[in-house]
N, C-alpha and C positions, 0 to 999 in steps of 0.2 A: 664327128659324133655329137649328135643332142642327147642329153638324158634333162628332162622336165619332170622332176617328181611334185604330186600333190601328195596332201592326207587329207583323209576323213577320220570322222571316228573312229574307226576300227578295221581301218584298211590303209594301204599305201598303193598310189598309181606310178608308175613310173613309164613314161611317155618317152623312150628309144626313137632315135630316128640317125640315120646314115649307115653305116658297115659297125658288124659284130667281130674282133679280130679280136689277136690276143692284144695286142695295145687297148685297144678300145677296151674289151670285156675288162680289163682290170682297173680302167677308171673307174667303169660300171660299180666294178664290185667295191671298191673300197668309198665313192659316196652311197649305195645302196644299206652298206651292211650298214655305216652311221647311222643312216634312219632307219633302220630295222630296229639297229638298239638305243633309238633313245625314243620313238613310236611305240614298237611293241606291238605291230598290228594281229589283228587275228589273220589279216587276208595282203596276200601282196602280189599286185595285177601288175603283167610285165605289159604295156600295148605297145607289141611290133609294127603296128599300122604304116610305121614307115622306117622301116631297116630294109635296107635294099641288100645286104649281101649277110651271111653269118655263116660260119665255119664253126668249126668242133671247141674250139674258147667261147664260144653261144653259148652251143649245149653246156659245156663245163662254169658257167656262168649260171644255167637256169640250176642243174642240179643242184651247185652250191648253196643260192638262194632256197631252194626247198628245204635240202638238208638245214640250214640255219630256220628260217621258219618253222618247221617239225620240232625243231628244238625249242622253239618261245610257244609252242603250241598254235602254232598257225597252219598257214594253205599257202598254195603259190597257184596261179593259171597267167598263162598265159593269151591275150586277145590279139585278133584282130593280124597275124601272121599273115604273109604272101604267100602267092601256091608255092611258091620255091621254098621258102623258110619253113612251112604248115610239111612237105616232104620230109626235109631235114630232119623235123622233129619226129613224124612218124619214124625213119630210116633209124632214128636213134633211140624208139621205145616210148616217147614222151609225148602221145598223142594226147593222152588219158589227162594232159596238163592246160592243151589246146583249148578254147571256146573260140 
């Protein structure tokens, strides 16, 4: 598992790369939420460009981040997902998060 976070002003990127499991998804989440709360971003881009595999700790991964965003008054989307990952997300509601 790669997680590469930048910031910008007003946004935070977090660049995923290898498998989304639940091992992995909870590294994710616990350096992610860090920089959520000490950023504050309005905007927080997940770019899947290279997750090759994600399961339901994914999704349970993206909701979380949104729900915690919604609450600092932010967004969450999602970039750049594979046709198989871009499924997933639709199969579980969360197209509307895709670009």
């Amino acid at each position: 598992m790669k997680l590469n976070i930048t910031r910008g002003d007003k946004y935070l990127c977090a660049a995923i790369g290898g498998d989304i499991d639940h091992h992995s998804a909870s590294e994710i989440r616990i350096r992610l939420d860090g920089e959520i709360q000490r950023a504050m971003p309005s905007m927080l881009i997940l770019d899947f460009s290279e997750v090759d595999f994600c399961d339901s700790s994914g999704i349970g991964l993206i909701l979380g981040r949104q729900r915690l965003m919604e609450s600092v008054g932010g967004g969450l989307t999602v970039k750049n997902p594979s046709p198989a990952v871009r499924k997933l997300l639709m199969l579980a509601g969360l197209s509307r998060l895709v670009t």
